[in-house]
PARO-884943 format. One record per residue: x, y, z of N, C-alpha, C in turn. Coordinates in steps of 0.02 Angstrom, whole numbers, padded with zeros to 5 digits, always signed. Example, Ala and Ser with C-alpha at 12.3 -4.5 7.8 and 13.67 -1.06 7.14 Angstrom:
+00660-00284+00390+00615-00225+00390+00660-00165+00390;+00642-00112+00354+00684-00053+00357+00645+00002+00394;
//
This chain:
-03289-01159+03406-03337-01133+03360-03323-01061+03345;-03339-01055+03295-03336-00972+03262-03376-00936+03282;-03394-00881+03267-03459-00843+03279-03508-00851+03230;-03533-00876+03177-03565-00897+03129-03590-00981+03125;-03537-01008+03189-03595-01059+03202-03546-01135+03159;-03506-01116+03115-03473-01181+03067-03402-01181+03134;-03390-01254+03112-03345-01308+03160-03284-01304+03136;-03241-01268+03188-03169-01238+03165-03132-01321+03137;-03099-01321+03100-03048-01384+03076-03015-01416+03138;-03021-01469+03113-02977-01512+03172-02911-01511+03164;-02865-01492+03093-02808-01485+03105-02772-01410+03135;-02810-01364+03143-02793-01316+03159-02771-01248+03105;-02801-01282+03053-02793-01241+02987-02825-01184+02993;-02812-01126+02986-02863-01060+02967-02902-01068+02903;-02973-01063+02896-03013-01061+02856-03017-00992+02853;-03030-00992+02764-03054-00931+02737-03111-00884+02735;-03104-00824+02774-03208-00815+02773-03214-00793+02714;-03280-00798+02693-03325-00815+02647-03359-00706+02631;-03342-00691+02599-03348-00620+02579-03297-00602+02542;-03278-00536+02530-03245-00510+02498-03166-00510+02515;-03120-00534+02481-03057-00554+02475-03017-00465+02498;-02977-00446+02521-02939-00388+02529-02914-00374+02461;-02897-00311+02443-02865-00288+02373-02819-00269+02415;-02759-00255+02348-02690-00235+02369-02692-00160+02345;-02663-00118+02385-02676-00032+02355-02625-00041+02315;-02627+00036+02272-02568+00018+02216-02614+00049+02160;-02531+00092+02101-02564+00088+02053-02584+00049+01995;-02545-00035+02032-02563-00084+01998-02589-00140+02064;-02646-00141+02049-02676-00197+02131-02675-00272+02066;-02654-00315+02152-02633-00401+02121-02707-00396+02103;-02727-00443+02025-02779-00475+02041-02778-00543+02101;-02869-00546+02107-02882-00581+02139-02860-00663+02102;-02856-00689+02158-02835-00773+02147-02892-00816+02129;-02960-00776+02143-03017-00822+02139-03043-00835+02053;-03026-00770+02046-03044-00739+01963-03040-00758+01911;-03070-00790+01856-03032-00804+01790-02990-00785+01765;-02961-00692+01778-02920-00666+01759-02854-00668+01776;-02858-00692+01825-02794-00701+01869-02744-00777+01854;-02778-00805+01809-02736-00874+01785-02659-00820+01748;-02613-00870+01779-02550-00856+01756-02534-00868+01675;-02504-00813+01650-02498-00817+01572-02437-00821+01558;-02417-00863+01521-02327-00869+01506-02317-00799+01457;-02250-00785+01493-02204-00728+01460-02208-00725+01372;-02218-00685+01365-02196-00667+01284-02140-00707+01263;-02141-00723+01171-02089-00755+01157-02038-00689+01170;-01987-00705+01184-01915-00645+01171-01882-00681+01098;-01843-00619+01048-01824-00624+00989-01748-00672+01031;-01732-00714+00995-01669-00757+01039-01598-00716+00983;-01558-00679+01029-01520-00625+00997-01454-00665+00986;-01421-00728+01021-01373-00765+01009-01370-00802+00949;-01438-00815+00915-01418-00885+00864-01458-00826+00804;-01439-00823+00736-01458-00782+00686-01538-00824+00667;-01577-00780+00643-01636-00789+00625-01660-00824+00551;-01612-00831+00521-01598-00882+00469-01530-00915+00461;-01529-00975+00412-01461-00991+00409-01412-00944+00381;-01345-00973+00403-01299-00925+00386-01278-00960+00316;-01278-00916+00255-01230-00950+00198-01167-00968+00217;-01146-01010+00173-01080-01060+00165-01035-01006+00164;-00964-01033+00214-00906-00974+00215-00892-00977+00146;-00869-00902+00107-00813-00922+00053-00756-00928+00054;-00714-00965+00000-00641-00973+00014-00615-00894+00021;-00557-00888+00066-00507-00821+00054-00474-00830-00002;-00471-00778-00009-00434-00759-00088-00353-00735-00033;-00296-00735-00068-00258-00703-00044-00227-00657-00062;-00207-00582-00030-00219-00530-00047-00138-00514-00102;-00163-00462-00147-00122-00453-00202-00108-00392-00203;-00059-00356-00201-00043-00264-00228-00086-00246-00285;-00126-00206-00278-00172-00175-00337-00119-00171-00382;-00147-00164-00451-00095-00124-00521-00092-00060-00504;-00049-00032-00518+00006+00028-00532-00065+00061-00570;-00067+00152-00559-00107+00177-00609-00071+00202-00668;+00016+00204-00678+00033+00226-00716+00110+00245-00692;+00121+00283-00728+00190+00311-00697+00169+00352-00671;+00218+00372-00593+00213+00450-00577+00232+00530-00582;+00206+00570-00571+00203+00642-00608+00308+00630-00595;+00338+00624-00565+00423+00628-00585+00416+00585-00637;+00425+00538-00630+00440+00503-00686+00414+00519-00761;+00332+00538-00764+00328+00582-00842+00374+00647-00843;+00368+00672-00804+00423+00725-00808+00503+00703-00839;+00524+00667-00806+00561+00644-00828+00615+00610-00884;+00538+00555-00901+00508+00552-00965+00517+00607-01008;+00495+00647-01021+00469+00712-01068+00548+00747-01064;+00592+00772-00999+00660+00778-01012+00698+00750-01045;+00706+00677-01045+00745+00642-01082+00726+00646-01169;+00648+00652-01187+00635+00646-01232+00669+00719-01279;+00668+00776-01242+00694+00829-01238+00775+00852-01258;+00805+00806-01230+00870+00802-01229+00899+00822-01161;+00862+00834-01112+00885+00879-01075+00922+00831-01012;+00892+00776-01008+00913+00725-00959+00935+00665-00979;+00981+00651-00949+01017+00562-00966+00995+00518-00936;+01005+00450-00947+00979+00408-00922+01009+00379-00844;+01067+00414-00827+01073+00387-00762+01048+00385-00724;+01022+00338-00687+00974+00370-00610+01016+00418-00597;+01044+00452-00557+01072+00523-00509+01107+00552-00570;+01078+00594-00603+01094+00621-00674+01096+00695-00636;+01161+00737-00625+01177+00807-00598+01166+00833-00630;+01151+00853-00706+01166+00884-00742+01099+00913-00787;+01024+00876-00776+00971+00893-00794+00937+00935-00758;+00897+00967-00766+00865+01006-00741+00834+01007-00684;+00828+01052-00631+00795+01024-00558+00745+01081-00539;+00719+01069-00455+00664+01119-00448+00722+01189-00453;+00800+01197-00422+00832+01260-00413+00860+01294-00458;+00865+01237-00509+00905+01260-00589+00846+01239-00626;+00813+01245-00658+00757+01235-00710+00788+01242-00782;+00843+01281-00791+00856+01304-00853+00951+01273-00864;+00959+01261-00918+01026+01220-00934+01053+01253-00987;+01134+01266-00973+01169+01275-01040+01158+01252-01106;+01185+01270-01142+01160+01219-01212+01220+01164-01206;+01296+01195-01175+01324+01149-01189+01344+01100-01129;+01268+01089-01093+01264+01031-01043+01234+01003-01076;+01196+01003-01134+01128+00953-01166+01179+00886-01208;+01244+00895-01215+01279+00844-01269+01272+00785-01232;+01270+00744-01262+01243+00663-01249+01295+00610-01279;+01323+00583-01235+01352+00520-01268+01338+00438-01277;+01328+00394-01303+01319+00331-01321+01362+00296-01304;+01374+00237-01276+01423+00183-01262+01413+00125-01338;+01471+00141-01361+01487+00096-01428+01535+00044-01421;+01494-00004-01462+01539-00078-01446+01619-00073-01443;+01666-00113-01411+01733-00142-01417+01733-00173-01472;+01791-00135-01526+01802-00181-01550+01886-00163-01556;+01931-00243-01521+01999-00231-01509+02049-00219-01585;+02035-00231-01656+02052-00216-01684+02036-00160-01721;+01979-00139-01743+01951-00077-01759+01975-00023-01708;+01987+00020-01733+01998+00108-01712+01912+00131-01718;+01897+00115-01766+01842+00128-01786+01771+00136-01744;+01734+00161-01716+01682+00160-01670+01612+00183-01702;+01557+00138-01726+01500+00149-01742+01454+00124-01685;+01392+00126-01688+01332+00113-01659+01352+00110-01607;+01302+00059-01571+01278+00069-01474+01291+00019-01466;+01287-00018-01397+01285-00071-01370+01213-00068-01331;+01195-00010-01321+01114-00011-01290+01068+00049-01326;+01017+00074-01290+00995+00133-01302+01014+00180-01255;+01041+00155-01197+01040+00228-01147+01084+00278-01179;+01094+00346-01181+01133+00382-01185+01131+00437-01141;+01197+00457-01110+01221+00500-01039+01282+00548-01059;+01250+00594-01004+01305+00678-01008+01372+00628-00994;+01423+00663-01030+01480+00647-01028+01516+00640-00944;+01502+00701-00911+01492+00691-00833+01463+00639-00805;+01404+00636-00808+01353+00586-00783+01412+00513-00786;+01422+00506-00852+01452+00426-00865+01522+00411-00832;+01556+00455-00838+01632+00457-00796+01594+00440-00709;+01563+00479-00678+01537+00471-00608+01511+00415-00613;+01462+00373-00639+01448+00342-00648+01477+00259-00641;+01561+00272-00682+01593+00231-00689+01632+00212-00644;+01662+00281-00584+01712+00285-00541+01664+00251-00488;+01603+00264-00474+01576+00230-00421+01583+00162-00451;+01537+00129-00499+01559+00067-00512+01634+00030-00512;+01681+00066-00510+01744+00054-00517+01758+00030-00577;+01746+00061-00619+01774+00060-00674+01820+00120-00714;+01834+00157-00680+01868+00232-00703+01920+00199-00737;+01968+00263-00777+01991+00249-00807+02085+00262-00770;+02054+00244-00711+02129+00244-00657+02180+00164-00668;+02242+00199-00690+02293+00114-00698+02284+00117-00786;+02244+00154-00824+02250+00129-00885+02311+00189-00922;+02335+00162-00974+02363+00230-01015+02328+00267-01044;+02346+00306-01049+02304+00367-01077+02325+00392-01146;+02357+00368-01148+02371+00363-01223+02315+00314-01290;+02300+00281-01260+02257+00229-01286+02159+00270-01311;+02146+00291-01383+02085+00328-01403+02045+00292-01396;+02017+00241-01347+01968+00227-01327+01952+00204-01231;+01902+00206-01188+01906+00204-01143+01847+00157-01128;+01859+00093-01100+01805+00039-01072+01764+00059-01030;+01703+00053-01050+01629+00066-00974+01613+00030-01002;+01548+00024-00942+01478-00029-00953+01427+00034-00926;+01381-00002-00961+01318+00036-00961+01302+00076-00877;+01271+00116-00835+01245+00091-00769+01183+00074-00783;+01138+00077-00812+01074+00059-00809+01059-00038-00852;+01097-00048-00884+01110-00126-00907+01164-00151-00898;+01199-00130-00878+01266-00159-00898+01305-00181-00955;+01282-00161-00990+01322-00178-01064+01383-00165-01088;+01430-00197-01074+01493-00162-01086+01530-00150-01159;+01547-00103-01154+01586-00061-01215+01625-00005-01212;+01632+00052-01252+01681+00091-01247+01648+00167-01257;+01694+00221-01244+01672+00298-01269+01764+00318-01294;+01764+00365-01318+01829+00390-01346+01852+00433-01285;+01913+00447-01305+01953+00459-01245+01941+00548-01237;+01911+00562-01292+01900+00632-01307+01828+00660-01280;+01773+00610-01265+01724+00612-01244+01716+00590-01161;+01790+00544-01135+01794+00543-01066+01841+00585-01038;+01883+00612-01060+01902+00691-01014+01864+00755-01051;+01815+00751-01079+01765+00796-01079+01719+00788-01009;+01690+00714-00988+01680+00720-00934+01701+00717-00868;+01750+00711-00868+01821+00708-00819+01817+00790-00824;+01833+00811-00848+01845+00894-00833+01772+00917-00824;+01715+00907-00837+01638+00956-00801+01641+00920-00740;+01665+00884-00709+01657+00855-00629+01684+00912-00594;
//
């Protein structure tokens, strides 16, 4: 028996006395278990950060990638441009004889320009072009010796001299008077 007189359990269970429950110190004390307040409340929803919060639109096809357009020519090349238009430059790519950042300024009699005019094996005669390019008499001899076309093994006696263009290839002739003109500025 207890001291209050009620009949301890027969299984040996501790019964609860009947008064005031202990609090927990703290600046947060458990509620009590007896309490309405104390019913357990499920957790807040959490935002679910793995799966997106609406659907995802349809992949699009890849495009496959392309070199933008060109904005134009570049500042050499108008330059360039504007020399040739000038007279001052030939059309060879590696043209020695036009103007640069160390020489800016040119003889007058570096500005002469020659044309490559058709073959013709019976005519002496030499009119028009075979293209538009036209090059310093220098320029075209260098030109030719790299290509191997100089005028090495031929006679020299003969008033006309076979090239081809370097920038098309067009083959034809210059006079023999206009290729040791550039044979001698080398």
């Amino acid at each position: 028996m207890n001291p209050q007189g009620a009949a301890a359990p027969a299984d040996g269970a501790a019964q609860a006395a009947p008064g005031p429950l202990p609090q927990a110190a703290g600046p947060h004390p458990a509620p009590a278990t007896g309490s309405p307040q104390a019913a357990p409340r499920p957790p807040p929803p959490r935002p679910n950060f793995f799966r997106p919060m609406r659907p995802m639109p349809p992949r699009r096809e890849r495009k496959s990638w392309t070199l933008p357009p060109a904005p134009g020519p570049s500042l050499r090349q108008r330059v360039e441009q504007r020399e040739r238009e000038e007279g001052l430059r030939c059309f060879d790519t590696s043209c020695g004889i036009g103007p640069s950042d160390e020489f800016p300024l040119l003889s007058p009699s570096s500005r002469k320009h020659v044309s490559i005019h058709p073959h013709h094996d019976h005519d002496r005669s030499i009119s028009g072009a075979v293209c538009a390019h036209t090059f310093h008499p220098a320029c075209l001899v260098s030109a030719e010796r790299v290509a191997g076309w100089g005028d090495e093994g031929k006679s020299k006696t003969e008033p006309l001299v076979e090239v081809s263009c370097p920038v098309c290839r067009a083959v034809g002739c210059v006079t023999r008077e206009e290729w040791e003109e550039g044979v001698s500025a080398l």
